[in-house]
C-alpha positions as CSV (number, residue, x, y, z in Angstrom):
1,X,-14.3,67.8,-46.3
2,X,-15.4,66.7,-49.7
3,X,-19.5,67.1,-51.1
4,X,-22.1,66.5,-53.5
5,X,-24.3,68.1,-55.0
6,X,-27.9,66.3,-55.4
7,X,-28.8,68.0,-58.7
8,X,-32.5,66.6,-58.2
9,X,-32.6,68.7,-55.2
10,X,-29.7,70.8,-55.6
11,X,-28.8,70.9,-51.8
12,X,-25.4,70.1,-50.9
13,X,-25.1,67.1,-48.7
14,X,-21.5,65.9,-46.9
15,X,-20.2,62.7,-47.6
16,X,-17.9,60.7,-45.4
17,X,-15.2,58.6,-47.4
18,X,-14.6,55.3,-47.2
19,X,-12.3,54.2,-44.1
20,X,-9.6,51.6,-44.7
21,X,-10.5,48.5,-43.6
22,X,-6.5,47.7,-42.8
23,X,-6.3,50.0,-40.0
24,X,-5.4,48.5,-36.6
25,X,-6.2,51.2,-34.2
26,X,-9.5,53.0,-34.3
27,X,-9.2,57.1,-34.3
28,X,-8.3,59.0,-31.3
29,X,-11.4,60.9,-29.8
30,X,-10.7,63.3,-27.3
31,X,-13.1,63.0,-24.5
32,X,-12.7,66.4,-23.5
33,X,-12.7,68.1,-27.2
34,X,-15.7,69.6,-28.5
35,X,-16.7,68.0,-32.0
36,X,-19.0,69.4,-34.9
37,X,-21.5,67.1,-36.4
38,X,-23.4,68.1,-39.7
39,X,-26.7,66.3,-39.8
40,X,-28.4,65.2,-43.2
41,X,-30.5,68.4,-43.1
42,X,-27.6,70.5,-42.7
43,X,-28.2,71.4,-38.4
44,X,-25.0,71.9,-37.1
45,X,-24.0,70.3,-33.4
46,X,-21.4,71.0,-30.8
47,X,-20.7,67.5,-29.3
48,X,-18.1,66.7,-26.5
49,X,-15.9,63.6,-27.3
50,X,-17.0,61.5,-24.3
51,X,-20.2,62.0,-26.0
52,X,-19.0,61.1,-29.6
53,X,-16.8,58.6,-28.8
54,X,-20.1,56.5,-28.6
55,X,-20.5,56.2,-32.2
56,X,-18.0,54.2,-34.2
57,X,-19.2,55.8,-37.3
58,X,-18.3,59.6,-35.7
59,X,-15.2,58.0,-34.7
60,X,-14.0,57.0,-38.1
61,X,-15.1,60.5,-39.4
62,X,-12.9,62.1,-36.9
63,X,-9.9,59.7,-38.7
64,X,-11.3,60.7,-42.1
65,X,-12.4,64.6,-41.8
66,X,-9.9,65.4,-39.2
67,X,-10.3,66.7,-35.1
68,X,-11.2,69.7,-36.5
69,X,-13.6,69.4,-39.9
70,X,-16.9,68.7,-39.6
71,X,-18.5,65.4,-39.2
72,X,-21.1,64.8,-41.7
73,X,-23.6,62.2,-40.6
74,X,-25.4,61.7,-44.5
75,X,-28.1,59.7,-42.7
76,X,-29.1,61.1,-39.7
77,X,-31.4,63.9,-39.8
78,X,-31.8,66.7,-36.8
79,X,-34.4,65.7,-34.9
80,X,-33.3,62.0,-34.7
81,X,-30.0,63.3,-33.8
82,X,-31.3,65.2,-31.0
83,X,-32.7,61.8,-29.4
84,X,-29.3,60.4,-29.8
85,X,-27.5,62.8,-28.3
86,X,-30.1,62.8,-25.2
87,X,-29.7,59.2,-25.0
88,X,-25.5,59.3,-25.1
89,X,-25.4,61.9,-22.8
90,X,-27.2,59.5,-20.1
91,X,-24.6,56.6,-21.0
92,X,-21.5,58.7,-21.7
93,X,-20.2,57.9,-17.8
94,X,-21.3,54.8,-18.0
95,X,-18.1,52.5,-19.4
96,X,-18.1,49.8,-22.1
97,X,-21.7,48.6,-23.3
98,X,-22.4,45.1,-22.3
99,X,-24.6,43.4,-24.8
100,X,-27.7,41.8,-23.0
101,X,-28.6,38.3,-23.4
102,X,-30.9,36.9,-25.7
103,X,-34.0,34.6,-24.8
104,X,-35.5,34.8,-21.5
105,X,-37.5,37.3,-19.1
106,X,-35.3,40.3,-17.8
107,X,-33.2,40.8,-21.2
108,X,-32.7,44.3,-22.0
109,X,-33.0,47.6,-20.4
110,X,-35.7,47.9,-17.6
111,X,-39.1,49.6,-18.9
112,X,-38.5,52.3,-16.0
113,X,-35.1,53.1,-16.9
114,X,-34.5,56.6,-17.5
115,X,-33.9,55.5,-21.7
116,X,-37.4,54.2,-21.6
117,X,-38.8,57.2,-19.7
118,X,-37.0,59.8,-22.1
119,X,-38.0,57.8,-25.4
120,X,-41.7,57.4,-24.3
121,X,-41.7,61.8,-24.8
122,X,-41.3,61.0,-28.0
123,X,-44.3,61.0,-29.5
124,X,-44.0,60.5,-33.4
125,X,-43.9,56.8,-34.9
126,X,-41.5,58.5,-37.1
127,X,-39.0,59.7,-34.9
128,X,-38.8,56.0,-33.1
129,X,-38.3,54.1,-36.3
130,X,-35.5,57.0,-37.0
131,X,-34.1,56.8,-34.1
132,X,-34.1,52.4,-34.2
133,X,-32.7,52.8,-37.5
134,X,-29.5,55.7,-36.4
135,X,-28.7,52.9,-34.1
136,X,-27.5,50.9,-36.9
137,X,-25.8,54.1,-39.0
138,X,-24.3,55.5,-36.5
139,X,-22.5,51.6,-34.8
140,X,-23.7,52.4,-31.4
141,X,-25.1,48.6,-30.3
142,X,-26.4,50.2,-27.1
143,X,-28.5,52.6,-29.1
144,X,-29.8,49.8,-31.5
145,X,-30.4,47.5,-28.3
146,X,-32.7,50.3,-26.3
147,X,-34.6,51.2,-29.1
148,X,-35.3,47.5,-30.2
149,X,-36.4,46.9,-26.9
150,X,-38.6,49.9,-26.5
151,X,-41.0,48.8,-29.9
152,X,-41.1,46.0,-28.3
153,X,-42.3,46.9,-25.3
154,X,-44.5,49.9,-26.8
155,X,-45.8,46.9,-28.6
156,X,-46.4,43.8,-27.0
157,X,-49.8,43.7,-26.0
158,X,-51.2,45.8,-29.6
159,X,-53.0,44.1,-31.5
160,X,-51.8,43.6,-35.7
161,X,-54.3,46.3,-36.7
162,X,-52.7,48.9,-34.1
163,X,-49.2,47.6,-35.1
164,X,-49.9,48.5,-38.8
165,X,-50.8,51.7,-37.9
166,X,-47.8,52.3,-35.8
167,X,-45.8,51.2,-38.7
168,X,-48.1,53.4,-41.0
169,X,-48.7,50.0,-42.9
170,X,-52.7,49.6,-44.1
171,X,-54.3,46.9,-42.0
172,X,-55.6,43.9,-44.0
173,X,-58.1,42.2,-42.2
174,X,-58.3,39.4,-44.7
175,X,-54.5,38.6,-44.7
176,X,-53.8,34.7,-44.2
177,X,-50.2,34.1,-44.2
178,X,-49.2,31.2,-46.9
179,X,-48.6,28.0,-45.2
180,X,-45.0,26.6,-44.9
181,X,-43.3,25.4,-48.0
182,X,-42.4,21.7,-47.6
């Protein structure tokens, strides 16, 4: 496992190398093997491959850093990856993702699914927008999907100055969009 050292900070933080982009058969995860995952902030996890499998990012690491290094996860910090392992756990039985369609009533997950129910206990802004953006780090287009959906259900009937402040944006109340460029 190789590292850095952020001088500025001088805390050591894991890096994961580059993968190569020629390879034609993603790493082996063993559904059944226990993994270690480094977070940004250093917290250690013991995750089980059905479980990790559902990143792609932990499965490159895996080809990278080996079955049995640790997994660093440079942009993922411990309490966002605490959410995410909640929310694998539900879907790790669950076979292949299927993407929802776009447009239209009844896209996405349903607000009383049990995602929904576990992500409404969270109750820092903070920790949704970090968990919306680990989504994307971590390759997991079910993850990215749920959370999406949630701010936009948390959202949909807010108005803009109680959307600024869920954002922890300052509310304008003078703000008149430019028109269209012709």
């Amino acid at each position: 496992m190789s590292s850095t050292t952020d001088t500025a900070s001088s805390s050591t933080v894991a890096v994961v190398p580059a993968v190569n982009a020629e390879e034609e058969e993603g790493p082996t995860i063993d559904p059944t093997k226990t993994y270690t995952i480094q977070t940004s902030d250093g917290e250690l996890f013991q995750v089980i491959g059905k479980v990790a499998i559902l990143s792609q990012a932990i499965q490159h690491a895996v080809g990278v850093c080996g079955e049995d290094g640790t997994i660093p996860l440079p942009s993922v910090n411990g309490t966002t990856f605490k959410h995410v392992l909640k929310l694998f756990e539900m879907w790790a039985d669950n076979g292949p993702y299927e993407k929802p369609p776009h447009g239209g009533r009844g896209m996405g997950p349903d607000v009383d699914s049990p995602e929904f129910t576990y992500m409404r206990t969270i109750k820092e802004n903070q920790e949704i927008y970090d968990l919306c953006r680990a989504g994307g780090f971590l390759l997991n287009q079910q993850l990215a999907d749920t959370t999406v959906f949630f701010v936009h259900d948390l959202l949909k009937d807010k108005s803009v100055k109680e959307m600024c402040d869920f954002f922890g944006e300052q509310y304008n109340p003078n703000y008149n969009p430019a028109p269209d460029a012709e």
